[in-house]
C-alpha positions in Angstrom: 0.0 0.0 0.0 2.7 2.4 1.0 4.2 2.2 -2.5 0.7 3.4 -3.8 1.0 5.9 -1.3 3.5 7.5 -2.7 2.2 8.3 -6.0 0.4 11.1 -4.8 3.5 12.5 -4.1 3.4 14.3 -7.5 -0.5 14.0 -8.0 -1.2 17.6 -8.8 2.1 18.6 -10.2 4.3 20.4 -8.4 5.8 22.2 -12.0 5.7 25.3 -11.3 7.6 29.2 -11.0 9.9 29.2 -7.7 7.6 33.0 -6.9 4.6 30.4 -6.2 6.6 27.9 -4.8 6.2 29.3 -1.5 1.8 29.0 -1.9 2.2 25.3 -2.4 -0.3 23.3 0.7 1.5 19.6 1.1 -0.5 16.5 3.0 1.3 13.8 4.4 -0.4 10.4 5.5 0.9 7.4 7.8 0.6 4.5 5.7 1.3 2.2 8.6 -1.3 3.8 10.4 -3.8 4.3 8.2 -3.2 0.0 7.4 -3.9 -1.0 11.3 -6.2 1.0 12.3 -8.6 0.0 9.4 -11.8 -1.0 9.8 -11.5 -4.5 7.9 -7.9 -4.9 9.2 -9.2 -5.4 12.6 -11.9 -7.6 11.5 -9.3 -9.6 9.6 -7.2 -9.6 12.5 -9.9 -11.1 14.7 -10.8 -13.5 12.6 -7.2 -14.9 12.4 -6.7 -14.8 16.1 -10.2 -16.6 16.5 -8.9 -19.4 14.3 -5.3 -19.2 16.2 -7.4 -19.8 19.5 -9.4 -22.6 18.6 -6.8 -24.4 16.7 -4.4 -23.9 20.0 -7.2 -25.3 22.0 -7.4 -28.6 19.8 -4.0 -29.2 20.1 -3.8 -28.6 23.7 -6.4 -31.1 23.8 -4.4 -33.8 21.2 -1.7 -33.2 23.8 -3.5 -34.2 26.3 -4.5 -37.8 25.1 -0.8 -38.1 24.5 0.3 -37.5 27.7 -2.7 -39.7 29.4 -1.2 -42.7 26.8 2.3 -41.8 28.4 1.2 -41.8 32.1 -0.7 -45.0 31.3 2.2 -46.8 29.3 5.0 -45.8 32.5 2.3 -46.8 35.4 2.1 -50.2 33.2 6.0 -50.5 32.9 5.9 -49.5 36.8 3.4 -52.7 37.7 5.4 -54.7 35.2 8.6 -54.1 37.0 7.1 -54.4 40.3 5.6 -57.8 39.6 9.1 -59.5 38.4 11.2 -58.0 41.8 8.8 -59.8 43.4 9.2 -62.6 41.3 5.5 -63.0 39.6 6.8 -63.2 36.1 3.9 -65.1 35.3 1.6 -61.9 36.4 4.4 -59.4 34.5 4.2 -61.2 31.6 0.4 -61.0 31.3 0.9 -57.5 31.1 2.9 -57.3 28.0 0.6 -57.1 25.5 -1.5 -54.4 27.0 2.1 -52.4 27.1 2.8 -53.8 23.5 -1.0 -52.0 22.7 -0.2 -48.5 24.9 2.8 -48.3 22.8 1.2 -48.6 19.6 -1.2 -46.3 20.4 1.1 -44.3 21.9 3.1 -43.7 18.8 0.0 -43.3 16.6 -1.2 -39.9 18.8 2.1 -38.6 19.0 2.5 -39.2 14.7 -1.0 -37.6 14.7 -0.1 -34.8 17.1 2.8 -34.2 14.7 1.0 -34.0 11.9 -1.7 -31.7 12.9 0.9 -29.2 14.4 2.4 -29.0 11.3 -0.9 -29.1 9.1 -2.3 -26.5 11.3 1.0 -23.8 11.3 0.6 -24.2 7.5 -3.3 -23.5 7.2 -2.7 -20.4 9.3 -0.1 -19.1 7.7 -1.8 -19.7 4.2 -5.2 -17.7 5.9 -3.0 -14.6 6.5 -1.4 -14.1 3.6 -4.2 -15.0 1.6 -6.4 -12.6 4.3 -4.0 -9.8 4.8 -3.0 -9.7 0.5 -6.5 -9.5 0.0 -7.2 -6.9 2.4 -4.1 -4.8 1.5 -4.8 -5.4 -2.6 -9.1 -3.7 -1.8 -6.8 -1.0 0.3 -4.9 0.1 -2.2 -7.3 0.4 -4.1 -9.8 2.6 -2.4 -7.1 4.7 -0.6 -6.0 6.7 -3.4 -9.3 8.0 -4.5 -10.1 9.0 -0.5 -6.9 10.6 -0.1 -7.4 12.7 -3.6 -10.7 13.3 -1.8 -9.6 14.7 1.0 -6.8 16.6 -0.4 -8.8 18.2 -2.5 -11.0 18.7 0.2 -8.6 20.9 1.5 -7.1 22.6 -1.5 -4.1 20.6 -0.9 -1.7 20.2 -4.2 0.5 17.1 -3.0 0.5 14.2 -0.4 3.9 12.1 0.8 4.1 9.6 2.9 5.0 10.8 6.2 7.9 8.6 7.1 9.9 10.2 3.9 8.7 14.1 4.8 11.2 15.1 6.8 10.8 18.8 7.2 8.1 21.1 6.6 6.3 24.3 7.8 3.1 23.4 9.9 1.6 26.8 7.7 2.0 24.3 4.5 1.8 20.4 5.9 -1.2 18.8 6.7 -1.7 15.4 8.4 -4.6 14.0 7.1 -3.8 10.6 7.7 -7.3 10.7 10.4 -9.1 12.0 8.2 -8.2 9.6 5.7 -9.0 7.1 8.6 -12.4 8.3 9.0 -13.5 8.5 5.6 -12.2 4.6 5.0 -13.3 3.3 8.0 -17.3 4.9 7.2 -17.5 3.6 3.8 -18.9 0.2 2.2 -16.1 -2.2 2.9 -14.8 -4.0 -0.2 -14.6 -7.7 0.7 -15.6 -9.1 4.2 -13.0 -11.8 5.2 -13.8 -15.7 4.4 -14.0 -18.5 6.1 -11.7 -19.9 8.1 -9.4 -23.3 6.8 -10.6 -26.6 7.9 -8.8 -28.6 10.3 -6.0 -31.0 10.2 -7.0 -34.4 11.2 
């Protein structure tokens, strides 16, 4: 967006006789600014941390059945163990194949746990770039015409982006970046985000 931005720097054309020079009104916007502080970015933004919650709260819950598979498999090596110092190999033994079972299983959640971890950090990162490119792409878009608006609004003949305006009168520099703000965040918004991926199994 900021690169958009910045072809307003000339939007009015600034040719002119150095006696006028000094009559010339310049606007400057904050680009980052104007980007978080957008209506749809916070929507965007809540939808992405919705679907960062609720995939967090699966996991946390795969994790669980891991971990009660683990505590089940050492409490059955414990017994095991116990049952042979005290010289019942026949009772020990009678126990293998439920160990032999909690370790397949065992291995299964833990390949699964994997799995969705990984399947899950790649849906979410897929979500916000293809949420935060969209949003950014309709931004673009729409901003230039507001901030022609406004400038015009305000007789004003150019608009930079603030972080390369390094000096200026206050009598002849304008912030608008508010008002740019305002008129965005009051109008129809482009594209409402979609849905959010489908889990991992």
């Amino acid at each position: 967006m900021k690169k958009h931005l910045l072809k307003l720097c000339l939007a009015a054309g600034l040719v002119a006789s150095p006696m006028v020079a000094f009559a010339f009104e310049f606007g400057v916007v904050d680009a980052g600014q104007i980007f978080n502080k957008y209506s749809e970015t916070q929507k965007t933004k809540k939808v992405l941390e919705g679907q960062k919650e609720k995939l967090q709260k699966e996991l946390e819950s795969r994790k669980g059945e891991v971990q009660k598979l683990d505590d089940e498999y050492l409490s059955t090596a414990k017994r095991m163990q116990e049952l042979r110092d005290a010289k019942k190999d026949k009772e020990a033994q009678a126990l293998e194949p439920k160990l032999k079972d909690i370790r397949q299983q065992l291995a299964q959640k833990q390949s699964e746990l994997q799995k969705f971890f990984e399947d899950s950090q790649k849906a979410l990162y897929e979500m916000e770039e293809k949420e935060m490119g969209t949003l950014s792409k309709n931004l673009d878009e729409r901003v230039d015409t507001v901030i022609k608006q406004v400038a015009q609004k305000h007789k004003i003949k150019a608009v930079f982006e603030k972080r390369f305006f390094y000096y200026g009168e206050e009598s002849i520099v304008k912030d608008i970046t508010e008002e740019v703000l305002q008129a965005l965040n009051t109008a129809t918004p482009a594209k409402a985000p979609t849905k959010a991926p489908a889990k991992g199994k």
